[in-house]
PAMIZA-564029 format. One record per residue (C-alpha): residue number from 1; x, y, z. Coordinates in steps of 0.001 Angstrom, whole numbers, plus 524288, in hexadecimal, padded with zeros to 5 digits. Layout:
REM PAMIZA-564029
NUM, X, Y, Z
...
This chain:
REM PAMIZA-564029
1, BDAA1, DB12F, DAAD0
2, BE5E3, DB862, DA4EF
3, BF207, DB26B, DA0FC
4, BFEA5, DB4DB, DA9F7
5, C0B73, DB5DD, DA0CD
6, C18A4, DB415, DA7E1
7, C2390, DBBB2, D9FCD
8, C3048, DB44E, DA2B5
9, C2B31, DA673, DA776
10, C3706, D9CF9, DA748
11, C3E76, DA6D1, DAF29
12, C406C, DA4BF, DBCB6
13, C34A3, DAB2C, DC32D
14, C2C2B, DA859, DB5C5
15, C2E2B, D97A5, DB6FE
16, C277A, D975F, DC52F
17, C1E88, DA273, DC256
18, C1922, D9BAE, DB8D0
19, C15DC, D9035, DBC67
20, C117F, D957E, DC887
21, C0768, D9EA9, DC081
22, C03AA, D9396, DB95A
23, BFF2D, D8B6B, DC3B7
24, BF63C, D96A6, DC867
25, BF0AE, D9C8F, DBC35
26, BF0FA, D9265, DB3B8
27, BFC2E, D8D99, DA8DD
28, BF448, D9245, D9F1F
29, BF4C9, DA036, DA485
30, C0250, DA26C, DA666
31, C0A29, DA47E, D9A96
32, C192F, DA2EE, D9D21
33, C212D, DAA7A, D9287
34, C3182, DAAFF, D93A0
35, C3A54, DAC7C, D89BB
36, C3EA2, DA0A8, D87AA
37, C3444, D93AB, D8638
38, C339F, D8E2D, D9396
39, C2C8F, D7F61, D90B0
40, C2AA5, D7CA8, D9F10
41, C227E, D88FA, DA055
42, C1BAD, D8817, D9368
43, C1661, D7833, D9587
44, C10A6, D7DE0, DA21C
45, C08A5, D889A, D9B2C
46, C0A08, D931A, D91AC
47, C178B, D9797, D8E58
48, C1B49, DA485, D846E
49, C28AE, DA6F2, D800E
50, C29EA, DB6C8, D82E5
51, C3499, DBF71, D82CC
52, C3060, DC8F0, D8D7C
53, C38C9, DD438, D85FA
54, C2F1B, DD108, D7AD9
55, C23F4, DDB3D, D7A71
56, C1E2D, DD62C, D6C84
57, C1EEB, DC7C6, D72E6
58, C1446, DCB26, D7DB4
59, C0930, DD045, D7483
């Protein structure tokens, strides 16, 4: 299966989406990436810190 990255996660939309993913796919195949560190997301699975502006950051 193919990982599912969510660009933005402790926004409002991104914190229930989320979750949400993760209790169909998997937490190990939904990687949450914001900003800013968001511990509540990243103890329930795998967590980046990405600037979405970032082009260099994705690769």
């Amino acid at each position: 299966m193919k990982r599912i990255l969510v660009v933005g996660a402790g926004g409002q939309i991104g914190s229930e989406l989320v979750p949400y993913l993760r209790s169909i796919y998997g937490a190990s195949n939904v990687v949450a990436t914001d900003v800013k560190h968001n511990a509540v997301l990243a103890e329930a699975g795998p967590f980046e810190s990405l600037d979405a502006l970032d082009a260099k950051q994705y690769a």
